[in-house]
Steps between C-alpha positions, in 0.01 A plus 500: 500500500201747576176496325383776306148364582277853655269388797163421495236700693340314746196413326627542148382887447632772771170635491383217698772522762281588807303229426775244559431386872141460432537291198729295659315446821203334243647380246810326684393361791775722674436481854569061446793514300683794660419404825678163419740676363628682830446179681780333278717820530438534864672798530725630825651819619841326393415531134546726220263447212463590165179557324564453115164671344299662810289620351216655739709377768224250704803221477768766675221587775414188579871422558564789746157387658667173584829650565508834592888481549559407151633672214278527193602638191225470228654581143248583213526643146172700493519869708105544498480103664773611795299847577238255593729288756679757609187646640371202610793455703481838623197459639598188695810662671734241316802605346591281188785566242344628163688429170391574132666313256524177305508132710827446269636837634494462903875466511545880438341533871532190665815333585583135359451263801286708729189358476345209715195493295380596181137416359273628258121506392325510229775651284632193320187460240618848350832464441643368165765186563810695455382719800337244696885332475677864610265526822594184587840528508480863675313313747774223539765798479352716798397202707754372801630136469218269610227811423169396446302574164126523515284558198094508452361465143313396234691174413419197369082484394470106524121442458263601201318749721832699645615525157165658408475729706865634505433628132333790660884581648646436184249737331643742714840472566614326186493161297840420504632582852219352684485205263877375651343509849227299393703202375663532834846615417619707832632208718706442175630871493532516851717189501706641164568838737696276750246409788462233684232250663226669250183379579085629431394501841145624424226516219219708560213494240351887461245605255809604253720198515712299765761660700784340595729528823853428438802500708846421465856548641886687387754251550 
């Protein structure tokens, strides 16, 4: 089943759209976690990956930086967000698959079982639970046996002062949806979708709440 849930700009309000990379930068600690992030995935001209919420597209770059014989497609819902990428891109040389739609709808472009890797960042915290559940399972569905999931996020806010300051994320981007990543329910979800060998490989305290790193496996 497909949500009906409509995306969620960026930053909550579309008007604030161009804003995104500098927000995050700040208020994310970026460079840390995504860095770590692309260490875990350690991409290779061998792989085909898929992006589930590019967004600006920093995550897509930074994979063709690494591997420059990789394929990259970055999927988002938002048009205005992938004018952005697709420039940035541009302007690098690097050619990278665009998609707009839906995480739960990759499998009108993207073949079941031809992805090594799949990840996503910082989408997770927006979605409601019946769509965090559908991305999942696209991911599982387009991912290769023994594919490799990689997601950075909000997730669980363990200490007093993490909790405290994630309510400025939940201000933004809703009570509810960010709320379920705070009590730390994505390694459950992930697990539910099928994966294996699910694990939070990294927490990174920012100014807006703990990241986490996790990683897991398709059977």
């Amino acid at each position: 089943m497909q949500s009906d849930q409509k995306f969620v700009p960026a930053l909550g309000i579309s008007s604030l759209t161009g804003n995104y990379d500098r927000v995050v930068a700040v208020m994310s600690r970026e460079r840390r976690w995504r860095s770590a992030l692309l260490d875990l995935m350690a991409p290779s001209g061998a792989d085909s990956i898929v992006d589930f919420g590019a967004g600006t597209g920093t995550l897509c770059l930074g994979l063709k930086q690494r591997a420059p014989d990789c394929r990259v497609i970055g999927v988002d819902p938002d048009p205005e967000i992938l004018v952005i990428a697709k420039a940035k891109a541009d302007a690098l040389g690097m050619a990278i698959d665009w998609r707009e739609a839906m995480g739960d709808r990759v499998g009108e472009f993207i073949a079941d079982g031809s992805a090594t890797k799949v990840v996503s960042s910082l989408v997770f915290h927006h979605c409601d639970l019946p769509m965090k559940r559908d991305i999942l399972r696209a991911m599982a569905r387009v991912l290769q046996p023994g594919g490799r999931l990689f997601i950075a996020d909000f997730g669980r806010q363990r200490t007093l002062t993490m909790r405290a300051l994630f309510l400025l994320v939940q201000a933004v981007d809703g009570w509810k949806t960010t709320g379920q990543n705070a009590r730390g329910i994505l390694p459950q979800l992930i697990a539910e979708a099928g994966f294996l060998q699910v694990e939070e490989r990294l927490v990174v305290p920012t100014p807006t709440g703990s990241v986490s790193l996790y990683t897991a496996r398709k059977p």
